[in-house]
C-alpha positions in Angstrom: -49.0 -25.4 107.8 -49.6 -22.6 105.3 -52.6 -20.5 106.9 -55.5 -19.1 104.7 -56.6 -15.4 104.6 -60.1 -14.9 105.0 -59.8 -11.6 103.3 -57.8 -12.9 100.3 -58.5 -16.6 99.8 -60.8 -18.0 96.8 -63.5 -19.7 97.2 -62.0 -23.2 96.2 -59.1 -22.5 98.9 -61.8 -21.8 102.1 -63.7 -24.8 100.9 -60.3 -26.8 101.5 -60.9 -26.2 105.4 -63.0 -28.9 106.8 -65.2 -27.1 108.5 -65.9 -24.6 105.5 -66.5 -26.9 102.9 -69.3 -25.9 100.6 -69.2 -22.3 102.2 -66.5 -20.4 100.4 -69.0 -18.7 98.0 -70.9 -17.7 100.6 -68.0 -16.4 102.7 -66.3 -14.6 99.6 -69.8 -13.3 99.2 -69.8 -12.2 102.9 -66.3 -10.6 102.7 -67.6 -8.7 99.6 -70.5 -7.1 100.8 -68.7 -6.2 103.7 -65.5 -5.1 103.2 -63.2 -7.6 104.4 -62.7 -9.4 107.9 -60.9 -8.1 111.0 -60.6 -11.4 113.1 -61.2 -15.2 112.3 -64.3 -15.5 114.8 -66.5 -13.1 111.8 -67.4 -16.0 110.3 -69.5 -16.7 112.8 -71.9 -14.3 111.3 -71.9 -16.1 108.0 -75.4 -17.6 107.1 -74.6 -20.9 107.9 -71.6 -20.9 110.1 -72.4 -19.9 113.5 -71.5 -22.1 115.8 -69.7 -24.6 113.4 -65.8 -23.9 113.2 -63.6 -25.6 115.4 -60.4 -24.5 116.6 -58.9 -26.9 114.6 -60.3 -25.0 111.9 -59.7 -21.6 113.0 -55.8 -22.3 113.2 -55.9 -22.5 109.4 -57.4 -19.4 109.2 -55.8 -15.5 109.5 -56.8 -12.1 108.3 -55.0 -9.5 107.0 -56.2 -6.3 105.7 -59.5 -5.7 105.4 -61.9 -3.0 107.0 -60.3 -0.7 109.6 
């Protein structure tokens, strides 16, 4: 399984993981304003998102780069 980085990933490429379907503007939008990610569980602070993404999910998902 190829994983996804939060910090690099289009919109249409989040939107290919289940539980982030219909929320890869938003994230990319997220990511923008704030710099990047440092770890998977920030989405949780996406409008939208907390609560919602599975581990299943979350094992699709890395980060690399992004804010120090």
């Amino acid at each position: 399984m190829t994983k996804i980085d939060l910090n690099a990933a289009s919109p249409d490429e989040i939107d290919a993981v289940e539980d982030l379907k219909g929320h890869g503007h938003e994230i990319v939008r997220y990511r923008g304003e704030r710099g990047g990610f440092t770890s998977v569980e920030q989405l949780e602070e996406v409008p939208g998102l907390t609560g919602k993404l599975t581990e299943a999910a979350k094992a699709r998902l890395e980060v690399r780069g992004g804010k120090p």
